[in-house]
N, CA and C atoms of all chains as a GROMACS GRO file, in nm:
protein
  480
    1UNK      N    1  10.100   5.852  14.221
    1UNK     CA    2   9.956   5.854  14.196
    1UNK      C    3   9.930   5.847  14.046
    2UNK      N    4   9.836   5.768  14.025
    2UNK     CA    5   9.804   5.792  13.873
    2UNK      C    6   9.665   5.836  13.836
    3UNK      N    7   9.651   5.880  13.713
    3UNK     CA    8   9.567   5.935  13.625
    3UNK      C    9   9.501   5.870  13.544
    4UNK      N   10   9.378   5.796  13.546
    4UNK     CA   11   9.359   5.792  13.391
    4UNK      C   12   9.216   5.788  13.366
    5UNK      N   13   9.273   5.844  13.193
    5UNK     CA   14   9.127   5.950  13.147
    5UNK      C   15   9.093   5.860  13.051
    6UNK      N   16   8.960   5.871  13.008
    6UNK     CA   17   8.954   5.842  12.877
    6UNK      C   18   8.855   5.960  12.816
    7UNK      N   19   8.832   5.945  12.671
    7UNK     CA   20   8.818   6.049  12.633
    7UNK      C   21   8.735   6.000  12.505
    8UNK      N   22   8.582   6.052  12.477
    8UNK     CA   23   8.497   5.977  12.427
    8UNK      C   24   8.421   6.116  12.329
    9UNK      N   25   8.379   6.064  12.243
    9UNK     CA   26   8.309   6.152  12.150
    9UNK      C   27   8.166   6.167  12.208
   10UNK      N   28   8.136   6.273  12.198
   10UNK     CA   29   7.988   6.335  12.241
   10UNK      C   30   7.902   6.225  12.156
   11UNK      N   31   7.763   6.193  12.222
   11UNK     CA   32   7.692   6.095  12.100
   11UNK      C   33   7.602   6.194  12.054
   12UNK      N   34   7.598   6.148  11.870
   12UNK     CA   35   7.558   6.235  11.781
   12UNK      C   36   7.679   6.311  11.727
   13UNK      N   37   7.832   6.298  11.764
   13UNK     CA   38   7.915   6.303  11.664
   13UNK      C   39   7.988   6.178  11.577
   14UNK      N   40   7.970   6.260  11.470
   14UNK     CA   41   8.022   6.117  11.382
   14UNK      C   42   8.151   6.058  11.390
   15UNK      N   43   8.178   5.971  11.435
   15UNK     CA   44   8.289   5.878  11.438
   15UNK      C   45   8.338   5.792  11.278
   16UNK      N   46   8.410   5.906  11.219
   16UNK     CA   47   8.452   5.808  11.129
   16UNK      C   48   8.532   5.689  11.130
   17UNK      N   49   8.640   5.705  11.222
   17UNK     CA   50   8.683   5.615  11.274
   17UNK      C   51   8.632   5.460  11.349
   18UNK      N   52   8.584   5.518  11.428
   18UNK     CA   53   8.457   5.355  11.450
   18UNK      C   54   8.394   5.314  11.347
   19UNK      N   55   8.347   5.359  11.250
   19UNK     CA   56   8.262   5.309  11.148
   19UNK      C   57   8.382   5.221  11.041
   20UNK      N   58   8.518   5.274  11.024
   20UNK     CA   59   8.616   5.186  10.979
   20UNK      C   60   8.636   5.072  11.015
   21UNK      N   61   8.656   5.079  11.152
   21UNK     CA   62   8.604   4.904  11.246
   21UNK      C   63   8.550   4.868  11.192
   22UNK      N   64   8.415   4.905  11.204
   22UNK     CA   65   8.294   4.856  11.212
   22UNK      C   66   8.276   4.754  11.078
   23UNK      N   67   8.327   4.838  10.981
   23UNK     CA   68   8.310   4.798  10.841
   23UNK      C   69   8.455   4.654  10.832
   24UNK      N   70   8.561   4.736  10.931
   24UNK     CA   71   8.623   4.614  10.873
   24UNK      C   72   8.558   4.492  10.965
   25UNK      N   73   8.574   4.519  11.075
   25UNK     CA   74   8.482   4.361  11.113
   25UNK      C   75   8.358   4.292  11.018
   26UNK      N   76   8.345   4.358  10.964
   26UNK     CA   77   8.244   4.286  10.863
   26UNK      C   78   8.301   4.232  10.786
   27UNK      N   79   8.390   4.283  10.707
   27UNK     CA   80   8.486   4.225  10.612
   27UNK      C   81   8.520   4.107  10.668
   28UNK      N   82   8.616   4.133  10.787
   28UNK     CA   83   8.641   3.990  10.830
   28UNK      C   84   8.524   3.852  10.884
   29UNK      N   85   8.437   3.887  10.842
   29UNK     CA   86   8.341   3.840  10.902
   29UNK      C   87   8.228   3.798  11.053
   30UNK      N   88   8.284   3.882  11.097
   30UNK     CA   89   8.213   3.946  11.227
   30UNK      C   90   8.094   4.003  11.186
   31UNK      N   91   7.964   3.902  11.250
   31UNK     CA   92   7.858   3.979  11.265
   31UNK      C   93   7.808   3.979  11.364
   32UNK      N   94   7.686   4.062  11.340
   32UNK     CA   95   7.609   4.126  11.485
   32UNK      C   96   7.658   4.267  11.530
   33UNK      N   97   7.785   4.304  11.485
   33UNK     CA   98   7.830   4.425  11.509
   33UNK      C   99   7.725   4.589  11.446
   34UNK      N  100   7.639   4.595  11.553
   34UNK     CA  101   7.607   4.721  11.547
   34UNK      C  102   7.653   4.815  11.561
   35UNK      N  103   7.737   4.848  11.619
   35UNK     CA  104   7.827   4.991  11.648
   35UNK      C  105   7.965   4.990  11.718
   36UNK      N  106   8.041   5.075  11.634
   36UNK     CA  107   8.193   5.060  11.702
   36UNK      C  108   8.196   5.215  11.708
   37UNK      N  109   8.284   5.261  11.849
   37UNK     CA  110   8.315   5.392  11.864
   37UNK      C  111   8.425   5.395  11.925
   38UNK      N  112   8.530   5.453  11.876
   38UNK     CA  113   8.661   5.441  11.945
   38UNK      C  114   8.688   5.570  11.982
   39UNK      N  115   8.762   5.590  12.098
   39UNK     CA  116   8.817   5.678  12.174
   39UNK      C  117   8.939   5.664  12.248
   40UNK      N  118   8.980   5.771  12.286
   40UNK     CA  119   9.162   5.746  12.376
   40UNK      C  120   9.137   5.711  12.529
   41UNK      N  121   9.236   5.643  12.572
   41UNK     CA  122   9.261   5.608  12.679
   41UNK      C  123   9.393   5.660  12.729
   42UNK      N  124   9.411   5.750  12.828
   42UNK     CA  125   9.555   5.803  12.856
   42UNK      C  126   9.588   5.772  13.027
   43UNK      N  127   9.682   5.726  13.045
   43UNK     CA  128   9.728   5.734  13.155
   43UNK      C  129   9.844   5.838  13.233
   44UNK      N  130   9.842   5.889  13.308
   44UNK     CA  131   9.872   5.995  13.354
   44UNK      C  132   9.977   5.946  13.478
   45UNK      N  133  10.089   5.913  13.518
   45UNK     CA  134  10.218   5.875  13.616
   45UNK      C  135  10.215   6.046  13.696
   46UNK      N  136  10.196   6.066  13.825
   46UNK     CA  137  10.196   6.211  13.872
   46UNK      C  138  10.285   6.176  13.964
   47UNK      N  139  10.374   6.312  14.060
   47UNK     CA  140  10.393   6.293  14.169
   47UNK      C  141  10.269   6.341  14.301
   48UNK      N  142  10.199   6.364  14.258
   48UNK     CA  143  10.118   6.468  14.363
   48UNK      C  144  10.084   6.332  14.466
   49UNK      N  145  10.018   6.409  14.585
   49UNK     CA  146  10.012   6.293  14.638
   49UNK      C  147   9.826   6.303  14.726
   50UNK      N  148   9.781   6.438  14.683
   50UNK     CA  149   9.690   6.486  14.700
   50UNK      C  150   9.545   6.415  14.624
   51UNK      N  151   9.491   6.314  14.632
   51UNK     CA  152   9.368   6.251  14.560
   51UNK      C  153   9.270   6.393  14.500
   52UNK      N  154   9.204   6.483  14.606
   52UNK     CA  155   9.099   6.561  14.591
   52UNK      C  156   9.192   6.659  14.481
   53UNK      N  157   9.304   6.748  14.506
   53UNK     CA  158   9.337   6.853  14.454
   53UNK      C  159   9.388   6.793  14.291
   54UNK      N  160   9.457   6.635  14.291
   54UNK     CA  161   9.549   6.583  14.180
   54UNK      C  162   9.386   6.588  14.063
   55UNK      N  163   9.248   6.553  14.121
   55UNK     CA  164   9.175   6.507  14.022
   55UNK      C  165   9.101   6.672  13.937
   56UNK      N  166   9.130   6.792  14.057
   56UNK     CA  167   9.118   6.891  13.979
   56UNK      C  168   9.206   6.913  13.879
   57UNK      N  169   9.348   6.908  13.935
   57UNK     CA  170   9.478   6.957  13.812
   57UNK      C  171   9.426   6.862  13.730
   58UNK      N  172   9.365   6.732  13.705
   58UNK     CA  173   9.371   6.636  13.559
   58UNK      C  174   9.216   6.710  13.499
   59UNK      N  175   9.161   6.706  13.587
   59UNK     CA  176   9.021   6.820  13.470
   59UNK      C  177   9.114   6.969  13.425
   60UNK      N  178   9.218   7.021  13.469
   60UNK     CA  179   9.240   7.084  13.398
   60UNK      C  180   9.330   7.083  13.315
   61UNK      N  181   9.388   6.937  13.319
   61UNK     CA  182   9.440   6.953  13.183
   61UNK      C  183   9.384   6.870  13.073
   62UNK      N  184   9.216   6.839  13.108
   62UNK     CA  185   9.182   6.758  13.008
   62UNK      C  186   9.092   6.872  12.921
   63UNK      N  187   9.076   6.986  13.026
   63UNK     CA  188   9.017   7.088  12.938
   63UNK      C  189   9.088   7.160  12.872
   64UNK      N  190   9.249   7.181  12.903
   64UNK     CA  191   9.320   7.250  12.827
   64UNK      C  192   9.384   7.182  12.733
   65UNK      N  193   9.393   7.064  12.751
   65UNK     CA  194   9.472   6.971  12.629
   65UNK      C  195   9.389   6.847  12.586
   66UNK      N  196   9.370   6.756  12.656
   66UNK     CA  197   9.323   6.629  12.636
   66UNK      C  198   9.188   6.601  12.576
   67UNK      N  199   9.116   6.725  12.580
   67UNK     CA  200   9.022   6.658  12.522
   67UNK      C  201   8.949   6.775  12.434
   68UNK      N  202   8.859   6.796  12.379
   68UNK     CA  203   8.816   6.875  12.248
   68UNK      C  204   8.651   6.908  12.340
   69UNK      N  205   8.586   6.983  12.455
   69UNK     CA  206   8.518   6.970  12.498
   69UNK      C  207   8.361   7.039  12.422
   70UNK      N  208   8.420   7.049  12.322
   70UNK     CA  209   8.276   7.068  12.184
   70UNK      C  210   8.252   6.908  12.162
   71UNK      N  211   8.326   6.861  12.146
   71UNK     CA  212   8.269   6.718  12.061
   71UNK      C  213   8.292   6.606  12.160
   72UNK      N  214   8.403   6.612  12.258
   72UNK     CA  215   8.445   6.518  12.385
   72UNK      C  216   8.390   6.505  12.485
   73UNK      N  217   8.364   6.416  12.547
   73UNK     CA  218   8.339   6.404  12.720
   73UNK      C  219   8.430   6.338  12.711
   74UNK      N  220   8.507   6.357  12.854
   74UNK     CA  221   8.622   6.289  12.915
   74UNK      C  222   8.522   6.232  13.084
   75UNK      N  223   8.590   6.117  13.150
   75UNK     CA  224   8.609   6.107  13.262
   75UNK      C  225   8.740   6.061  13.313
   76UNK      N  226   8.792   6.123  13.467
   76UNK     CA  227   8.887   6.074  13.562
   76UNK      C  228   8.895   5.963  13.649
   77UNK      N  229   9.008   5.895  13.659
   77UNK     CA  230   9.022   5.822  13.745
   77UNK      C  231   9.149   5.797  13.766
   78UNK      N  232   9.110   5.867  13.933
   78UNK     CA  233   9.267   5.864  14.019
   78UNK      C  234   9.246   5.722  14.109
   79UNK      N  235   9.382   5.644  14.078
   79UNK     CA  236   9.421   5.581  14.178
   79UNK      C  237   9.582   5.594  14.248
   80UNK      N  238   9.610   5.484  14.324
   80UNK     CA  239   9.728   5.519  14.419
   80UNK      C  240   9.824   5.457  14.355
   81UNK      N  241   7.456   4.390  12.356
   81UNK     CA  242   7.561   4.356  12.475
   81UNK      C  243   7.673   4.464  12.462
   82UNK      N  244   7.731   4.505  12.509
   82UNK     CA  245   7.845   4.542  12.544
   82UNK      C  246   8.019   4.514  12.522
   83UNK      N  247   8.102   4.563  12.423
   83UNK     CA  248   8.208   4.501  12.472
   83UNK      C  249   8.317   4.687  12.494
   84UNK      N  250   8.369   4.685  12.563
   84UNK     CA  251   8.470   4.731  12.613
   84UNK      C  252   8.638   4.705  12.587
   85UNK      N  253   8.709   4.762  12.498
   85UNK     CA  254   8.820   4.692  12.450
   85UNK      C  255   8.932   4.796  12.508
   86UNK      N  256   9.007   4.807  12.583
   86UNK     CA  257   9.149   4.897  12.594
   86UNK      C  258   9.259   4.854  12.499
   87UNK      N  259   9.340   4.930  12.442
   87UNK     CA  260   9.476   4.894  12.388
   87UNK      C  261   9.563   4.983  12.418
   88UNK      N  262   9.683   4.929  12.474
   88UNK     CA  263   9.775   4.968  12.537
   88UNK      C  264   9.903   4.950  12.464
   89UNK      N  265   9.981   4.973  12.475
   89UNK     CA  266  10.171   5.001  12.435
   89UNK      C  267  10.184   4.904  12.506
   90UNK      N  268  10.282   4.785  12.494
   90UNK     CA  269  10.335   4.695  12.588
   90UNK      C  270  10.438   4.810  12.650
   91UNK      N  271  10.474   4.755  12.790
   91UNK     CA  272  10.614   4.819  12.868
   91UNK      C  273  10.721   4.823  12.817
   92UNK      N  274  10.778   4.893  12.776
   92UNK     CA  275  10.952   4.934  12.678
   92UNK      C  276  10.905   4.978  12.570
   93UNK      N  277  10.804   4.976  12.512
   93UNK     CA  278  10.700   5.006  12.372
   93UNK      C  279  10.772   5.141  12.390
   94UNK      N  280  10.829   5.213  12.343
   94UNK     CA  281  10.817   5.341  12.324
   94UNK      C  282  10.727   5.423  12.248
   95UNK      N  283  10.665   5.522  12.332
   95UNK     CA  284  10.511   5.594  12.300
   95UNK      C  285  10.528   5.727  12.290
   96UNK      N  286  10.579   5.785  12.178
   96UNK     CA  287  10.585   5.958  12.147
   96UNK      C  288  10.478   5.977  12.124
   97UNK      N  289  10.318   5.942  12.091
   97UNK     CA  290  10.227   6.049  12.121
   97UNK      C  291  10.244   6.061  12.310
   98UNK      N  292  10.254   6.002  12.332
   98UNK     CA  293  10.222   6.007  12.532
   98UNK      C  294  10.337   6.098  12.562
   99UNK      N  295  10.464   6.088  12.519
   99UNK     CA  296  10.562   6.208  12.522
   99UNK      C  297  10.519   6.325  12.450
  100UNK      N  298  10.464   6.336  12.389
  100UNK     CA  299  10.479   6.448  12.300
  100UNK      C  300  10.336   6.520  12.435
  101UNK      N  301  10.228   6.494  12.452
  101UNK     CA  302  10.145   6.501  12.574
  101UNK      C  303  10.207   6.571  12.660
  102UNK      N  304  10.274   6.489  12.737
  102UNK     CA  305  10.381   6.487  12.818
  102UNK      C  306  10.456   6.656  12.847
  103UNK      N  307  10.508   6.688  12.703
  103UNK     CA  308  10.593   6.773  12.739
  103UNK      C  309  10.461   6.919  12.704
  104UNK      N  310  10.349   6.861  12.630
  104UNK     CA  311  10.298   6.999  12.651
  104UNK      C  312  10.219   7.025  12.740
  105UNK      N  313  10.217   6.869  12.813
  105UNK     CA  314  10.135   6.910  12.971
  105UNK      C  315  10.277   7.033  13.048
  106UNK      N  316  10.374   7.003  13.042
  106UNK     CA  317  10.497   7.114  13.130
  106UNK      C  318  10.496   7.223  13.063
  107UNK      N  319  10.442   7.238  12.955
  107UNK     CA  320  10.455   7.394  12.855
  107UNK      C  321  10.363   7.436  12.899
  108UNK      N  322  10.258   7.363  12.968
  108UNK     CA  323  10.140   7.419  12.991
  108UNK      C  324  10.146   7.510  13.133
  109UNK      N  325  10.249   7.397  13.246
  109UNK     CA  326  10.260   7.475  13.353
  109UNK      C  327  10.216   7.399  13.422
  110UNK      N  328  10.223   7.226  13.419
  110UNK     CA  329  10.170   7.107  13.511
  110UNK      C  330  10.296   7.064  13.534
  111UNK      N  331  10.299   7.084  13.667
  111UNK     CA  332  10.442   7.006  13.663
  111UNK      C  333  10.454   6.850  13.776
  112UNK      N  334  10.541   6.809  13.768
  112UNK     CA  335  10.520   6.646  13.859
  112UNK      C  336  10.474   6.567  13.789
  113UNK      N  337  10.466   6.577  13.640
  113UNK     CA  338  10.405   6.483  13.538
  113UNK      C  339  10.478   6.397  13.491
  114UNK      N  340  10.506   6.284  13.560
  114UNK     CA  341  10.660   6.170  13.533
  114UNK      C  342  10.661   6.093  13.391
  115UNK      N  343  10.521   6.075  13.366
  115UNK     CA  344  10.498   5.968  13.252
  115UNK      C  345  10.358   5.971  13.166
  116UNK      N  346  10.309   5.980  13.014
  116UNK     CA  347  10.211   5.985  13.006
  116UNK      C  348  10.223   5.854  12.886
  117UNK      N  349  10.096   5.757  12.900
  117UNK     CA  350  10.099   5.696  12.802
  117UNK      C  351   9.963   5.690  12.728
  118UNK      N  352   9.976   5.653  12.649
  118UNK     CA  353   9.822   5.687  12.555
  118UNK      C  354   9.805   5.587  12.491
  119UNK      N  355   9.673   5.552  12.469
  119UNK     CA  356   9.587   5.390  12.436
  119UNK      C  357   9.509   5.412  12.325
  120UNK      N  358   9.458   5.286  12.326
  120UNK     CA  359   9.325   5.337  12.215
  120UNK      C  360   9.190   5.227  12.328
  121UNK      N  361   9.024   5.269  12.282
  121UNK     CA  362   8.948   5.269  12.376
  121UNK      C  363   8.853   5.273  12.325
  122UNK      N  364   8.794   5.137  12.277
  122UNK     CA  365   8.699   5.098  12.159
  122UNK      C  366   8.558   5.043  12.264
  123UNK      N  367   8.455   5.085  12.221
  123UNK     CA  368   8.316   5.040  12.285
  123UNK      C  369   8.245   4.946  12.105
  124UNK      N  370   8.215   4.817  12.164
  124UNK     CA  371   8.162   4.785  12.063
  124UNK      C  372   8.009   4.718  12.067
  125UNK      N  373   7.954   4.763  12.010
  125UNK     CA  374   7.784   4.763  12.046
  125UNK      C  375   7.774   4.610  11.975
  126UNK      N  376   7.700   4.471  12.037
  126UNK     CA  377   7.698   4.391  11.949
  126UNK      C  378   7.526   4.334  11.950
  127UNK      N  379   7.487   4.269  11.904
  127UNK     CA  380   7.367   4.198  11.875
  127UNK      C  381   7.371   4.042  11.928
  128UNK      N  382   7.474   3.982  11.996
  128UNK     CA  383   7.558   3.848  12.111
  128UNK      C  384   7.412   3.841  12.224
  129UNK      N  385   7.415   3.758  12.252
  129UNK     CA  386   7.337   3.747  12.424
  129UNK      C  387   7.403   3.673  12.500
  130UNK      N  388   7.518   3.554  12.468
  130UNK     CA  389   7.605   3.483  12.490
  130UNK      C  390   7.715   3.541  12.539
  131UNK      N  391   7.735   3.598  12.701
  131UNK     CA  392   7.853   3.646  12.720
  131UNK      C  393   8.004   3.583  12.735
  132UNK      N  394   7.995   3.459  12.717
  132UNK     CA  395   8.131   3.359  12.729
  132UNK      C  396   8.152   3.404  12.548
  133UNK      N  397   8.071   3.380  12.496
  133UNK     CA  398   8.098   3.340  12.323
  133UNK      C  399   8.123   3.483  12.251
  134UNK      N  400   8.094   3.580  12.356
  134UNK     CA  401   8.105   3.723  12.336
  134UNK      C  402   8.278   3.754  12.332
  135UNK      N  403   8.265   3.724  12.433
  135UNK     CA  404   8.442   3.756  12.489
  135UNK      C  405   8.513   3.669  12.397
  136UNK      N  406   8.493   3.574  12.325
  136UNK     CA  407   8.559   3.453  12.234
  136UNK      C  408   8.565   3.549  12.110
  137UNK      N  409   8.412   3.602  12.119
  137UNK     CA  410   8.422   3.674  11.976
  137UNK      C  411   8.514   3.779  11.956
  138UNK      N  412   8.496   3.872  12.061
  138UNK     CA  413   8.599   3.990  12.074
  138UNK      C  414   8.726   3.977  12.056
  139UNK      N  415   8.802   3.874  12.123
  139UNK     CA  416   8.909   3.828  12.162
  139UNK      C  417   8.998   3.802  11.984
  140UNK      N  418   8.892   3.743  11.925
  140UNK     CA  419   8.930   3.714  11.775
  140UNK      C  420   8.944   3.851  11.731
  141UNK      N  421   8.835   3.923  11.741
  141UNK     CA  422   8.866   4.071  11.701
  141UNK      C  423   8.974   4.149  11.727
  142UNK      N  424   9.065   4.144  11.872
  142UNK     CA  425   9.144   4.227  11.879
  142UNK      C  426   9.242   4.175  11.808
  143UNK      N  427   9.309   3.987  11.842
  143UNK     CA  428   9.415   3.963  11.757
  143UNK      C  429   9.404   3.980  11.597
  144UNK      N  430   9.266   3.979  11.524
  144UNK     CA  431   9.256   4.008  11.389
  144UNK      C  432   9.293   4.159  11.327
  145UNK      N  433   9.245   4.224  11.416
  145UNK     CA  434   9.239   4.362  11.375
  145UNK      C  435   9.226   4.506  11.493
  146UNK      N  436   9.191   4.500  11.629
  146UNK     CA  437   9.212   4.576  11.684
  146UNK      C  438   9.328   4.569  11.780
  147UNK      N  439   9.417   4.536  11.758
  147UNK     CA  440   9.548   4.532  11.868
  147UNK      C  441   9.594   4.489  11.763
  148UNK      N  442   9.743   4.556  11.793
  148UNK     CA  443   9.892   4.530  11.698
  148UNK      C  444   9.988   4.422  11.832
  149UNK      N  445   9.975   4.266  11.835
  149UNK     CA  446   9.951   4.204  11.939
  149UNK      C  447  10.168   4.186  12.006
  150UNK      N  448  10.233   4.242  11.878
  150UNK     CA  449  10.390   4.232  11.857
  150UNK      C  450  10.397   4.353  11.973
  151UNK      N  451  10.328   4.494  11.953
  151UNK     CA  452  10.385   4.549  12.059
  151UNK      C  453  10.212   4.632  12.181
  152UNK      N  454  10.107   4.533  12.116
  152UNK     CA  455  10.013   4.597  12.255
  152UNK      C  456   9.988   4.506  12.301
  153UNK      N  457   9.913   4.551  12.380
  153UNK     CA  458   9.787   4.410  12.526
  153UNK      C  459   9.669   4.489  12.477
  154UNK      N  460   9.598   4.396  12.522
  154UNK     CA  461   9.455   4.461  12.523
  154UNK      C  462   9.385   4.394  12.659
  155UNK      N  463   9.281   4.472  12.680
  155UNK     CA  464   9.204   4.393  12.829
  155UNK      C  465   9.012   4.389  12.743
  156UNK      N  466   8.962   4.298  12.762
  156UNK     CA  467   8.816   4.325  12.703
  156UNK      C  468   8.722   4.317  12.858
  157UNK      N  469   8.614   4.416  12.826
  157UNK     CA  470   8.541   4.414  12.916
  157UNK      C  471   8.381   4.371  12.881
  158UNK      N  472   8.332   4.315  12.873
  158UNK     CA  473   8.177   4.229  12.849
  158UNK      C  474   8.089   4.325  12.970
  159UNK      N  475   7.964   4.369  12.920
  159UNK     CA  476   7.882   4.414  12.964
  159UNK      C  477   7.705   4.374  12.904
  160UNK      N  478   7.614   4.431  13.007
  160UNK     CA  479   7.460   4.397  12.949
  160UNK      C  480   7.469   4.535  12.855
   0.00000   0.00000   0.00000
């Protein structure tokens, strides 16, 4: 079964990181670019075989590890 | 418009942040956790209305500067 999260900055926190994009796509000459926000994407390989119980254990380890839930929203997605 | 960018580790890529994850998901007390790999997960806000010329545009973007193309993939996703 797999896992996967991604993991996104609350809006209204500053992304310094996206704004580095942002700026370099300009450099390179990319326009129209209003906003870049980058965030993680993790994939998760489990043995469980449980859909309902596997997507609790991954909220809890996105609250205990994966994600920063002051400044983060995360969402799940289990597939087979 | 919308663009949606994943970047991924190609397969054999070896990925110690996703290990390093990994082993403190089992310190944590998760166990059955076979594999973790970790991405990067860019939303890019554009000013485009052209969704073919969108994805053209993006596409330049990841091989220019958001994907390291020797050892990632990337997948783009176009949205309203």
């Amino acid at each position: 079964m797999k896992a996967t999260v991604h993991v996104t900055l609350k809006s209204g926190v500053l992304d310094p990181e996206g704004k580095a994009v942002q700026h370099a796509l300009e450099t390179l000459g990319f326009s129209g670019v209003n906003g870049v926000r980058q965030g993680k994407y993790i994939e998760i390989d489990l043995s469980d075989a449980d859909p309902v119980g596997t997507h609790d254990r991954v909220d809890a380890m996105c609250r205990q590890l994966l994600a920063n839930t002051v400044i983060e929203n995360y969402t799940i997605d289990i597939s087979e």
